[in-house]
Short mmCIF file of the C-alpha atoms (twelve columns), coordinates in Angstrom:
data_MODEL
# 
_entry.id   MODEL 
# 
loop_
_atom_site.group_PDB 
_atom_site.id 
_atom_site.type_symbol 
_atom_site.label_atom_id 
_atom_site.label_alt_id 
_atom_site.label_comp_id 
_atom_site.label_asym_id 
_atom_site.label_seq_id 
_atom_site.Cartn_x 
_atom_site.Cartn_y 
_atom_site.Cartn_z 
_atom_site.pdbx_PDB_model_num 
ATOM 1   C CA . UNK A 1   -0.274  17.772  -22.597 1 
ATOM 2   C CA . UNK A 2   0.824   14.515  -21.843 1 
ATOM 3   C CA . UNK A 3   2.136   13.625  -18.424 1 
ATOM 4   C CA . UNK A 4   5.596   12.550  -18.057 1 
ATOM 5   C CA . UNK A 5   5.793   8.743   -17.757 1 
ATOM 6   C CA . UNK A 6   7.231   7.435   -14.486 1 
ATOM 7   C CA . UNK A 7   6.325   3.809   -15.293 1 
ATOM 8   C CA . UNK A 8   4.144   1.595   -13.578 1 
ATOM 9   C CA . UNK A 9   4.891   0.575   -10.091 1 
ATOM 10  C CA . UNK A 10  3.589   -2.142  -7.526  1 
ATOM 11  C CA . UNK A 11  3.808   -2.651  -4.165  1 
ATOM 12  C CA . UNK A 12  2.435   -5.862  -2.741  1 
ATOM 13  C CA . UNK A 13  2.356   -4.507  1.579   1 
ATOM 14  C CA . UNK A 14  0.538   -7.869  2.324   1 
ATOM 15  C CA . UNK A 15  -1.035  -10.578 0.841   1 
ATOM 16  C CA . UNK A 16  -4.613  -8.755  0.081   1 
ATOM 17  C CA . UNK A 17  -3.389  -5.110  0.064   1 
ATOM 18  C CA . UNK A 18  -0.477  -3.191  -2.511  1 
ATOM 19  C CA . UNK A 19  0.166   0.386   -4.188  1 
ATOM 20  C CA . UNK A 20  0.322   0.627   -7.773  1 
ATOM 21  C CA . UNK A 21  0.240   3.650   -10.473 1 
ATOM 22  C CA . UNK A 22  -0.020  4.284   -13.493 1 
ATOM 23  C CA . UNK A 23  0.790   7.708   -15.743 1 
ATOM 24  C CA . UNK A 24  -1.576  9.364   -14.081 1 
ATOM 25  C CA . UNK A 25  -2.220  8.210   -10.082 1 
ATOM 26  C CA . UNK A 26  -1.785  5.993   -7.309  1 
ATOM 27  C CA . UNK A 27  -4.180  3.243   -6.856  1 
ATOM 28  C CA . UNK A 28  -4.717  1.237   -3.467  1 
ATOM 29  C CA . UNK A 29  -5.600  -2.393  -4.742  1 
ATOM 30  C CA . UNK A 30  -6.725  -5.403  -2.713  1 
ATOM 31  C CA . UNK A 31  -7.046  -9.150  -3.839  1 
ATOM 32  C CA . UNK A 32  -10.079 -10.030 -5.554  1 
ATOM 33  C CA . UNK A 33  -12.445 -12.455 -3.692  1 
ATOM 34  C CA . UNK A 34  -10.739 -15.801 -2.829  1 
ATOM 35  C CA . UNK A 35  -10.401 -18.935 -5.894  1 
ATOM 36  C CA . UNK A 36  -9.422  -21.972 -5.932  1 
ATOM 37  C CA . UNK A 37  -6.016  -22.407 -6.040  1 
ATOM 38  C CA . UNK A 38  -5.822  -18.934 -4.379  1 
ATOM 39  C CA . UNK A 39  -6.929  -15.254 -5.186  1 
ATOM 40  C CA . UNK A 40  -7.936  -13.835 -7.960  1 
ATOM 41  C CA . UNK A 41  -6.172  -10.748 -9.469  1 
ATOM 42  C CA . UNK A 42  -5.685  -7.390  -7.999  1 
ATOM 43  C CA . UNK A 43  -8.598  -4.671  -8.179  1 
ATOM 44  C CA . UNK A 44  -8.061  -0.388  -7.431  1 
ATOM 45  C CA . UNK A 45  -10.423 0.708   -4.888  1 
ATOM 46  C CA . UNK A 46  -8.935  4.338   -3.936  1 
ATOM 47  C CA . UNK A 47  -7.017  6.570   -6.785  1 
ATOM 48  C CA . UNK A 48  -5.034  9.434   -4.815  1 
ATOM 49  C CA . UNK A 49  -3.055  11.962  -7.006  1 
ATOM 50  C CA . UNK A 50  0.533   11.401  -5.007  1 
ATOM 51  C CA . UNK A 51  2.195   9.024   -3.397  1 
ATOM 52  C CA . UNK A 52  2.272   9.943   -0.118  1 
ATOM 53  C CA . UNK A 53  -1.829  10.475  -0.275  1 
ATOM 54  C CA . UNK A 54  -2.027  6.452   -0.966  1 
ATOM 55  C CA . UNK A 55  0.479   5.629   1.696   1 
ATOM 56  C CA . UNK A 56  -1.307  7.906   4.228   1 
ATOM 57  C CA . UNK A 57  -4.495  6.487   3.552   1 
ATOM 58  C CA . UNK A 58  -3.188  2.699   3.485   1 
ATOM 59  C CA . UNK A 59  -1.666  3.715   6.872   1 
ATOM 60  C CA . UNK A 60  -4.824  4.986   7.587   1 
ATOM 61  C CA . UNK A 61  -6.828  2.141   6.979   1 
ATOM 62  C CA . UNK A 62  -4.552  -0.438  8.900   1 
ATOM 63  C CA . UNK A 63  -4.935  1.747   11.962  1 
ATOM 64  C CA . UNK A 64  -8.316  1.813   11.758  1 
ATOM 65  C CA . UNK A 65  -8.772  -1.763  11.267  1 
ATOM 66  C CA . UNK A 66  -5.997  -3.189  13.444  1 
ATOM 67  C CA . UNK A 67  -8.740  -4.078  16.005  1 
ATOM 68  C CA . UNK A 68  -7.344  -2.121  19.479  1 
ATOM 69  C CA . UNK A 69  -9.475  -2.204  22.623  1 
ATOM 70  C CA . UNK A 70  -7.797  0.575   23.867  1 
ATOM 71  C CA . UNK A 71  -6.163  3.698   23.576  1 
ATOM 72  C CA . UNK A 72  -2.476  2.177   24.670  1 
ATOM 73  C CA . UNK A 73  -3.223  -0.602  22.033  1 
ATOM 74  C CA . UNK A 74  -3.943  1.837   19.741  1 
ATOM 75  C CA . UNK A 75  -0.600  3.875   19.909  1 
ATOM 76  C CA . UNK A 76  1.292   0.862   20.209  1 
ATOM 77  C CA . UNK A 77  0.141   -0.473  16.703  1 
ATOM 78  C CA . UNK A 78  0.013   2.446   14.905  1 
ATOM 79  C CA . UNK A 79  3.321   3.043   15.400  1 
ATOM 80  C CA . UNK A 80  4.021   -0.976  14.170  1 
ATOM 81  C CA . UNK A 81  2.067   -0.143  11.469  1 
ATOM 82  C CA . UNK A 82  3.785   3.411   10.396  1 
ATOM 83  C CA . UNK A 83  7.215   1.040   10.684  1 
ATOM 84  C CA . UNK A 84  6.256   -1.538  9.223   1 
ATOM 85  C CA . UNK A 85  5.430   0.284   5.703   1 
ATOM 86  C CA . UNK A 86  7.719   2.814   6.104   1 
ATOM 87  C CA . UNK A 87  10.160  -0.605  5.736   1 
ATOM 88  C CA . UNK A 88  8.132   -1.544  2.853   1 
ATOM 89  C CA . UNK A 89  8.777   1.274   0.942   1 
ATOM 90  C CA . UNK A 90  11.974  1.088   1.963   1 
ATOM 91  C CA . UNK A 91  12.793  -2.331  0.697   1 
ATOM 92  C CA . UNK A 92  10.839  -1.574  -2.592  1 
ATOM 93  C CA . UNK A 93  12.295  2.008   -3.726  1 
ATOM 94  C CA . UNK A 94  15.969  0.380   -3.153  1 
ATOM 95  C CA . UNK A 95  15.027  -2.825  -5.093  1 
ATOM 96  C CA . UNK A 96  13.452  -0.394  -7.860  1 
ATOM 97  C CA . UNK A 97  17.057  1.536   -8.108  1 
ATOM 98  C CA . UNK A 98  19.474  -2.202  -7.729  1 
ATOM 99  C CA . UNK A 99  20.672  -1.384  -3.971  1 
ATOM 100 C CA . UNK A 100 20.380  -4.280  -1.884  1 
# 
């Protein structure tokens, strides 16, 4: 059985990092090594099965690499970090369904 089709979205959250699917998954993708002229095109490195998996594990991954010294730090940016997608995907579902 076929799975239903939701169409194909994309997310660019920064210049080297987005969210994309396809019928079947999410895909984290990240900019392809650096070209003249600018990057390359976009490559999958992690598939997750919903939504919420990629976003957790994008947060995930921008924690872990924000580059705190300590614990203070940490909190502080995680929290930037959960607010600052959370506004991302934000922005993008209401510019998927015409709301401004």
């Amino acid at each position: 059985m076929e799975p239903k089709n939701r169409g194909r979205v994309f997310v660019e959250v920064t210049d080297l990092k987005a969210i994309s699917s396809d019928n079947y998954q999410w895909m984290l993708m990240k900019r392809n090594k650096k070209e003249a002229g600018g990057y390359s095109s976009w490559i999958a490195y992690s598939y997750h099965p919903e939504f919420g998996s990629a976003a957790a594990s994008l947060e995930k991954e921008f924690i872990l690499t924000c580059g705190a010294q300590t614990f203070t730090e940490l909190s502080r940016m995680a929290k930037k970090i959960h607010e600052y997608l959370a506004e991302t995907f934000k922005l993008a579902e209401s510019y998927k369904s015409g709301e401004d």
